[in-house]
N, CA and C atoms as an extended XYZ file, in Angstrom:
369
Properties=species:S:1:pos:R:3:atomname:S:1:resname:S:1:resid:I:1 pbc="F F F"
N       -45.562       67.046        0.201 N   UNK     1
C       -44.660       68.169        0.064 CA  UNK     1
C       -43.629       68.125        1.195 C   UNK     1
N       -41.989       68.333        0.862 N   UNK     2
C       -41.242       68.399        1.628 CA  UNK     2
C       -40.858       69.329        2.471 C   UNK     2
N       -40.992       69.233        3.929 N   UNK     3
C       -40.717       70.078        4.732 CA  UNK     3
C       -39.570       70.814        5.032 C   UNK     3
N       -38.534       70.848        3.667 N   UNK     4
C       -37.544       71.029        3.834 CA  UNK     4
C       -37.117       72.670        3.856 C   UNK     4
N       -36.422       72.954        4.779 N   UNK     5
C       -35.986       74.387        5.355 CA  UNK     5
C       -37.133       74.875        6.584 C   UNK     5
N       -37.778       73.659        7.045 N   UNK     6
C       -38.679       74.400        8.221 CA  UNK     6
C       -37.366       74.101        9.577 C   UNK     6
N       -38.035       75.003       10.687 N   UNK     7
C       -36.895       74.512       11.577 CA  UNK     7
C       -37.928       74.625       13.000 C   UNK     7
N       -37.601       73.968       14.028 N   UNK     8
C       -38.682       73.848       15.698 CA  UNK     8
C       -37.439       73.792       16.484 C   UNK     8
N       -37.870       74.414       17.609 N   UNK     9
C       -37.736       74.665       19.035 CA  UNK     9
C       -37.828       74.784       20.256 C   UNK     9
N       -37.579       73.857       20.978 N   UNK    10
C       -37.787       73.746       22.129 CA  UNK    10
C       -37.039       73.435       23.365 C   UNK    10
N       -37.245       73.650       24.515 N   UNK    11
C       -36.493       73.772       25.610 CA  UNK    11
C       -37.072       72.956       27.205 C   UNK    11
N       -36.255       72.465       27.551 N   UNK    12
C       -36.550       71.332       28.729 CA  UNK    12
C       -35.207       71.332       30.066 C   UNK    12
N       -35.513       71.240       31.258 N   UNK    13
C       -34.993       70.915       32.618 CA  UNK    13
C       -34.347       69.361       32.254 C   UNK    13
N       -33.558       69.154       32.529 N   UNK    14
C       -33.111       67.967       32.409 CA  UNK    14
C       -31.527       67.407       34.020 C   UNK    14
N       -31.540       66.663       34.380 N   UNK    15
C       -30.752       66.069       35.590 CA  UNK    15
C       -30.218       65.332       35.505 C   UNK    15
N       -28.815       65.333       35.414 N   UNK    16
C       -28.089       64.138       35.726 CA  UNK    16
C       -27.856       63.328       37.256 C   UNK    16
N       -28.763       62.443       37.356 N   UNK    17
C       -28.345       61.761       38.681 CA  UNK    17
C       -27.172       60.528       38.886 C   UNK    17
N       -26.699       60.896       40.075 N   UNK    18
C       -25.485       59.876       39.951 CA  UNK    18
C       -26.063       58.491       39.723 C   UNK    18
N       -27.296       57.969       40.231 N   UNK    19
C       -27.687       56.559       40.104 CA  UNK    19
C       -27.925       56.211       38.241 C   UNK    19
N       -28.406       57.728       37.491 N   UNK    20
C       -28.485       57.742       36.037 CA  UNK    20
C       -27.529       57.206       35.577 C   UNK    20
N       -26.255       57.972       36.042 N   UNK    21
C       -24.658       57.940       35.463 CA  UNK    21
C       -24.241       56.692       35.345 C   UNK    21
N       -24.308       56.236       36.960 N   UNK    22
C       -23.658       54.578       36.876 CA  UNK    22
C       -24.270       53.494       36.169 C   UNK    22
N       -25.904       53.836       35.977 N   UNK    23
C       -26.301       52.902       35.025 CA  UNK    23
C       -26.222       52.848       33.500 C   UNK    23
N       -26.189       54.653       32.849 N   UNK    24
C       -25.426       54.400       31.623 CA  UNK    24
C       -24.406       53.981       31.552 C   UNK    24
N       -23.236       54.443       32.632 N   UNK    25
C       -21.848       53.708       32.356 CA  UNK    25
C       -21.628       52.451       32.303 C   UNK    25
N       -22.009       51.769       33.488 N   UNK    26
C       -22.507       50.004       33.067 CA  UNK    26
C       -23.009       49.879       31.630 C   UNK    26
N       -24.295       50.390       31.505 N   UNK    27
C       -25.197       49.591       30.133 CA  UNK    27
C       -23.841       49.761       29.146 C   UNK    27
N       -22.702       51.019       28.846 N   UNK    28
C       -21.842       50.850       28.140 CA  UNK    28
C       -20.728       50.157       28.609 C   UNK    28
N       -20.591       49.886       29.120 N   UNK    29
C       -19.258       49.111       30.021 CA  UNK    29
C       -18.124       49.839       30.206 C   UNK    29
N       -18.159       50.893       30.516 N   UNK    30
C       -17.757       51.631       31.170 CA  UNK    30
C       -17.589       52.085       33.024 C   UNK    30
N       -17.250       50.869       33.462 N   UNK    31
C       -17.613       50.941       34.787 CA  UNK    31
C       -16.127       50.465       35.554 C   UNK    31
N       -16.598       50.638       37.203 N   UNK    32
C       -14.872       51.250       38.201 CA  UNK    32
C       -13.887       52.153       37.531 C   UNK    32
N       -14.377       53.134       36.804 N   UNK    33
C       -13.925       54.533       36.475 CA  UNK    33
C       -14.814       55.623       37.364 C   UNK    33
N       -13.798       56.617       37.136 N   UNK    34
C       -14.325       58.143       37.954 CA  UNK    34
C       -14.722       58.399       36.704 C   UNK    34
N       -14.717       58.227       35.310 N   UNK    35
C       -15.143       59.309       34.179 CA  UNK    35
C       -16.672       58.971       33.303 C   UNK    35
N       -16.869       59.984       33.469 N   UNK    36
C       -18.311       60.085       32.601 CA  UNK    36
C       -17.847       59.564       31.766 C   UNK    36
N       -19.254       58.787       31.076 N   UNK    37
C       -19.220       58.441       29.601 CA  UNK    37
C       -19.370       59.862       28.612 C   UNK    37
N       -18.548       60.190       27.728 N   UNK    38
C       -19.222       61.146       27.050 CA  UNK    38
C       -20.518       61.246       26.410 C   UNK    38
N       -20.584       60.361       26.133 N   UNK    39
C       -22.269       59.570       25.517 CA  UNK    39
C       -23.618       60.143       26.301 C   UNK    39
N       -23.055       60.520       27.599 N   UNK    40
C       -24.390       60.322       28.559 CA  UNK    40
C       -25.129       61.487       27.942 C   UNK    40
N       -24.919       62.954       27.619 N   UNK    41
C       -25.867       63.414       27.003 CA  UNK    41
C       -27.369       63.005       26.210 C   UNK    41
N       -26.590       62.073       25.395 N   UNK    42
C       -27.139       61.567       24.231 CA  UNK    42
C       -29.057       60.867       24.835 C   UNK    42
N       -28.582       60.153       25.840 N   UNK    43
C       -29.753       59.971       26.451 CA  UNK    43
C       -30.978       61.071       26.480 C   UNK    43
N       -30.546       62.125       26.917 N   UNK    44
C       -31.239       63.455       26.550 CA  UNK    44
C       -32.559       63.610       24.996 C   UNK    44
N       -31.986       62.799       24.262 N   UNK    45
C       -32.503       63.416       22.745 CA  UNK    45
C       -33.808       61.964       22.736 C   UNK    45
N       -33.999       61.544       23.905 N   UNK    46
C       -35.081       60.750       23.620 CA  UNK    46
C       -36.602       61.677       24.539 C   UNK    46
N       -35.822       62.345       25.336 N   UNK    47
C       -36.939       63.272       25.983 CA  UNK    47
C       -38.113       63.658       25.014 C   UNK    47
N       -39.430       63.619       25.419 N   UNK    48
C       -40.425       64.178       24.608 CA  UNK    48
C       -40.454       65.187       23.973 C   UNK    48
N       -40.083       66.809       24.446 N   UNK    49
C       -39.852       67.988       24.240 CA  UNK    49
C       -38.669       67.439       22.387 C   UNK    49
N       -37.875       66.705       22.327 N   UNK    50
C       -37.255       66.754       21.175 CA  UNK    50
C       -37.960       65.502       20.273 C   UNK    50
N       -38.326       64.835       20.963 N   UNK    51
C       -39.041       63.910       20.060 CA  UNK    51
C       -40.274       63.899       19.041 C   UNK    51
N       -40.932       64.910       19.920 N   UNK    52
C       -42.021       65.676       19.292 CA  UNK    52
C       -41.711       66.944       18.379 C   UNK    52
N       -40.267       67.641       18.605 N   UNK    53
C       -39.846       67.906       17.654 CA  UNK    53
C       -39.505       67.383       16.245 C   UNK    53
N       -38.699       66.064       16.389 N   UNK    54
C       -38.536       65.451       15.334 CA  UNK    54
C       -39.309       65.000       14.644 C   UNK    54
N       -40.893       64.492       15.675 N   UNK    55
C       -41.994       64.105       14.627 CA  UNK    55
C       -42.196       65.092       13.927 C   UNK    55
N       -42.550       66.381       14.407 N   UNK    56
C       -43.585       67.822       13.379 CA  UNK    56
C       -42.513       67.977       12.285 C   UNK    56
N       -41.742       67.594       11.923 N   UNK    57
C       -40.448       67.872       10.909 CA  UNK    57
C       -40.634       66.946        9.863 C   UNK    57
N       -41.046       65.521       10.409 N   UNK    58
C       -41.066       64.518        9.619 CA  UNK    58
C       -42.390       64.157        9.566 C   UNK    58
N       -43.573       64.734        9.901 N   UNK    59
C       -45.055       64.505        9.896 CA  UNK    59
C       -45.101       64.405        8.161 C   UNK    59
N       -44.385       64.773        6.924 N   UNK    60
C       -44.923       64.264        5.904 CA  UNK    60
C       -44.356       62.916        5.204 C   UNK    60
N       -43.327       62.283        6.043 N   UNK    61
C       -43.277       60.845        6.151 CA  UNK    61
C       -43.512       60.163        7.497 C   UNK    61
N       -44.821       60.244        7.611 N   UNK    62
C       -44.915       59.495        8.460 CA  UNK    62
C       -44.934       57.765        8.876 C   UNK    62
N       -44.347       56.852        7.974 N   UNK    63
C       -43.776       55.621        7.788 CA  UNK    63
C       -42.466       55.305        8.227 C   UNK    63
N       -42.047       56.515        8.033 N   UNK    64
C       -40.430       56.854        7.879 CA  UNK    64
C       -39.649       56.416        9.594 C   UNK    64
N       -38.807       55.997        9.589 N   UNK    65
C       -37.986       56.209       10.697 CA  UNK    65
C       -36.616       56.947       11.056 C   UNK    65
N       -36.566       58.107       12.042 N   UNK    66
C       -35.163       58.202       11.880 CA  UNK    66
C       -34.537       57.953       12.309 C   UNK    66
N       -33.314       57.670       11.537 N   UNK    67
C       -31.976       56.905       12.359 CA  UNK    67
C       -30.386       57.728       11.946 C   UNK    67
N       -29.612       57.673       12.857 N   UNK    68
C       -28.778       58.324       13.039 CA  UNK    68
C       -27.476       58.534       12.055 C   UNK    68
N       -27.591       59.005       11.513 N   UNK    69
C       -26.296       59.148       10.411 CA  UNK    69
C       -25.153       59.613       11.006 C   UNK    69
N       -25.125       60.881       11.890 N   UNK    70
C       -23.938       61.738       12.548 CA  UNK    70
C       -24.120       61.624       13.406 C   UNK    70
N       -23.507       61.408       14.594 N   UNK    71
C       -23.471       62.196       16.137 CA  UNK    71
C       -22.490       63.100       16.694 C   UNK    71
N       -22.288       63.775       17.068 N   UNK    72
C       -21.251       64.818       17.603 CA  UNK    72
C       -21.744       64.854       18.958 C   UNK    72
N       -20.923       64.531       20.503 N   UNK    73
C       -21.135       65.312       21.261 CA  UNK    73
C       -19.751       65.736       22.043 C   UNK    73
N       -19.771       67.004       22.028 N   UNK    74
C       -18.660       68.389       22.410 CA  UNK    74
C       -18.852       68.057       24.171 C   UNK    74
N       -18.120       67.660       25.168 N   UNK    75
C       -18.424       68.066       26.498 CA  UNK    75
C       -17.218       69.569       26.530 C   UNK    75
N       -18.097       70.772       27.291 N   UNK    76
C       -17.645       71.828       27.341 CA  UNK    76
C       -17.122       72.100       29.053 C   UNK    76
N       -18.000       71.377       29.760 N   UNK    77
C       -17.585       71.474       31.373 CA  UNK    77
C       -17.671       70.229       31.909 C   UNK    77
N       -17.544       69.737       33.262 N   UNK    78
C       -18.232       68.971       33.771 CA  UNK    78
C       -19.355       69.014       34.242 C   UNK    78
N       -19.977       67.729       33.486 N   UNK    79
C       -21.455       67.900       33.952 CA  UNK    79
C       -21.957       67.590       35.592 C   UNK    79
N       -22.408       68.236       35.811 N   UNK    80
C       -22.776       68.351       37.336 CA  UNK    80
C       -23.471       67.560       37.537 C   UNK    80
N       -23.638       66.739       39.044 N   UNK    81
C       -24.503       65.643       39.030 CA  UNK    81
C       -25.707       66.156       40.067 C   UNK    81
N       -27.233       65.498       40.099 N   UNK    82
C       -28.001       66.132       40.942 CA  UNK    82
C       -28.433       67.793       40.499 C   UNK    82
N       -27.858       67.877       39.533 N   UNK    83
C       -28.591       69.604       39.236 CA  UNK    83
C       -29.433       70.336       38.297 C   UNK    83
N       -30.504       70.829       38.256 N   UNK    84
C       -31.203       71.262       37.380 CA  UNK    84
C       -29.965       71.574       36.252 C   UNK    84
N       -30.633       71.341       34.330 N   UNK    85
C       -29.769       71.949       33.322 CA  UNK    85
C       -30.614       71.902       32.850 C   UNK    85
N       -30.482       73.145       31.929 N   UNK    86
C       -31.017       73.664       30.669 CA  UNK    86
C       -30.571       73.042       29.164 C   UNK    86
N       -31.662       72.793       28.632 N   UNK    87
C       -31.496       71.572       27.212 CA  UNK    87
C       -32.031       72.777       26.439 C   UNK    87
N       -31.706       73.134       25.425 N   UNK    88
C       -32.508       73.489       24.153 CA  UNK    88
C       -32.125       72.772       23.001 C   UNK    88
N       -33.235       72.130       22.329 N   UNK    89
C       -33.082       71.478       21.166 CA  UNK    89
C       -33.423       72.466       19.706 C   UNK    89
N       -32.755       72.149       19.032 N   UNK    90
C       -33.282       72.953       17.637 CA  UNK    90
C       -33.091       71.979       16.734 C   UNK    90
N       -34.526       71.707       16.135 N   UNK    91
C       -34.312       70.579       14.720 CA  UNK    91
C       -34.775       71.617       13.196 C   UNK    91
N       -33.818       71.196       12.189 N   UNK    92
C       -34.130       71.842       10.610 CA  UNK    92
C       -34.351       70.276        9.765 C   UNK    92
N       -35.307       70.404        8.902 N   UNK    93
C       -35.260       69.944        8.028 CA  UNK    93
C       -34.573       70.111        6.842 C   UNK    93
N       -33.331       69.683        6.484 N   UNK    94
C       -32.404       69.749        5.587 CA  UNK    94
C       -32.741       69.977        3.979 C   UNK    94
N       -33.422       68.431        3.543 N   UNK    95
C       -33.884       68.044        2.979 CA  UNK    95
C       -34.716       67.280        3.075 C   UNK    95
N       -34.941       66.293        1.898 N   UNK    96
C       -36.314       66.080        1.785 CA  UNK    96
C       -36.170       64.472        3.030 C   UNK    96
N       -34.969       64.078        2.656 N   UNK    97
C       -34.548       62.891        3.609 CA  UNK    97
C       -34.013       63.171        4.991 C   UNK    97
N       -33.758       64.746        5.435 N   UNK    98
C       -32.775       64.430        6.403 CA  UNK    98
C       -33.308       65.632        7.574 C   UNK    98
N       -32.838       65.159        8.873 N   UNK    99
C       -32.919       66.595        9.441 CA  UNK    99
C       -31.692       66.422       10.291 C   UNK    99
N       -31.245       68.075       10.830 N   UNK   100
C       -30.228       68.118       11.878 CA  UNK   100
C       -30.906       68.687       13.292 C   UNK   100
N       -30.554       68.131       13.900 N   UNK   101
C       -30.584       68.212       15.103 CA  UNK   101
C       -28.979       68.828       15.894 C   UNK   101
N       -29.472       70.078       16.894 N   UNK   102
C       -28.633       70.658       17.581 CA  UNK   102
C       -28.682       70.727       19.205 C   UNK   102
N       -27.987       70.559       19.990 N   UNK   103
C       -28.980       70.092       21.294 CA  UNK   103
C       -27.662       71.048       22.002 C   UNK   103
N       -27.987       72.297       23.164 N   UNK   104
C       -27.104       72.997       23.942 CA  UNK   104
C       -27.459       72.896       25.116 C   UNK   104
N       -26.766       72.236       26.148 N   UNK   105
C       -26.501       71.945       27.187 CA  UNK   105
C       -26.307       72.920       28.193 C   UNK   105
N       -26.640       73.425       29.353 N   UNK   106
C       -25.848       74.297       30.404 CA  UNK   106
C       -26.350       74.304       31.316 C   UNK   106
N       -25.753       75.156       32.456 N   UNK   107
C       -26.074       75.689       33.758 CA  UNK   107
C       -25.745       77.059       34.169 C   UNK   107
N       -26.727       77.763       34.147 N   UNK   108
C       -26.684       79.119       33.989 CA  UNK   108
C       -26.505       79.172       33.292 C   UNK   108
N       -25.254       80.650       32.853 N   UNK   109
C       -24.932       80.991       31.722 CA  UNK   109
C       -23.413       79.911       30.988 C   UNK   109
N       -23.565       78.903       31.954 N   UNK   110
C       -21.903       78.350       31.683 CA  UNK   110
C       -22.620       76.829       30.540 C   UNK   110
N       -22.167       76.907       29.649 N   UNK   111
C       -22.087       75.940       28.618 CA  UNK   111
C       -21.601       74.430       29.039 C   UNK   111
N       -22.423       73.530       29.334 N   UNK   112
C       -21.863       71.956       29.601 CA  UNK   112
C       -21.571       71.090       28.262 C   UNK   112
N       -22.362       71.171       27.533 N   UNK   113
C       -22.436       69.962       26.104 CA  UNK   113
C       -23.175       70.653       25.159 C   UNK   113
N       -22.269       70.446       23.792 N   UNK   114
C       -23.160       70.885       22.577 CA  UNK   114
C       -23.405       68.775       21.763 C   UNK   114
N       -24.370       68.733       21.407 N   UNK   115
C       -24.860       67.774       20.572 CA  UNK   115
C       -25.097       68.372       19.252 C   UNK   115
N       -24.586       67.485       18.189 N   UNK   116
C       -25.019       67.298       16.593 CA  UNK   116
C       -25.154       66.237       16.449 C   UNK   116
N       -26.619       66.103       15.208 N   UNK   117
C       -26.627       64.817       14.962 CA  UNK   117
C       -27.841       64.902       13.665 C   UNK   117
N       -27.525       64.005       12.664 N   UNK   118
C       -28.062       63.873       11.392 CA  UNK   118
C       -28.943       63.230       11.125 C   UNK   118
N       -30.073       63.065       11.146 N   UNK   119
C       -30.974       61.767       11.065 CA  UNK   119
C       -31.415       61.744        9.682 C   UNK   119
N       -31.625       60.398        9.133 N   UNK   120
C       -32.138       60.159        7.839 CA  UNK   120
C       -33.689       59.327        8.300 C   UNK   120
N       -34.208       59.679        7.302 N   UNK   121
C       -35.703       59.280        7.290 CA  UNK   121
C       -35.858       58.348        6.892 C   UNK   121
N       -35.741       57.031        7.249 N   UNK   122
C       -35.818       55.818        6.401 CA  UNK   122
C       -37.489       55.461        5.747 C   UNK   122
N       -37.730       55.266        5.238 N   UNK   123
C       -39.059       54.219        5.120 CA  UNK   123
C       -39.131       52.796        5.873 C   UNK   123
């Protein structure tokens, strides 16, 4: 039976360290720039707190893999380096193939990064 229209939630501390930064920016080649990769969020959505989200969503294919159909990520501030941030993830099961994933970024009450992103359930 398809889990479709269930939705999970959860929330995690997350840090950007400058030694983090320069090594995503390298691994993308993005490097002897002052500018963030916008990407660097994205690293974020492998944290356990969302991963274990995405499994309980997709626990009735469990063969299945998901892989990324959409990504969206919005930078709203600069992300601060060295500082506690607040992650909340929210995953829905769409349908019977798909879920969305929503991921809000901040510090305090000030908004850093919104994430979207579509995953399909492969077999």
């Amino acid at each position: 039976m398809s889990q479709a229209g269930d939705m999970r939630r959860a929330s995690c501390t997350v840090i950007a360290t400058g030694a983090d930064v320069a090594a995503f920016a390298a691994s993308v080649g993005a490097t002897g720039g002052t500018r963030l990769p916008t990407t660097y969020p994205i690293r974020w959505l492998t944290r356990p707190e969302v991963v274990n989200l995405v499994r309980a969503l997709a626990a009735d294919r469990p063969d299945s893999l998901p892989v990324h159909e959409l990504q969206t990520v919005e930078m709203l501030a600069a992300l601060p380096l060295d500082t506690p941030l607040s992650l909340v993830a929210e995953v829905r099961r769409t349908d019977a193939i798909h879920l969305a994933l929503d991921v809000a970024i901040s510090h305090s009450d000030t908004p850093i990064a919104r994430l979207h992103a579509v995953l399909r359930l492969v077999p």
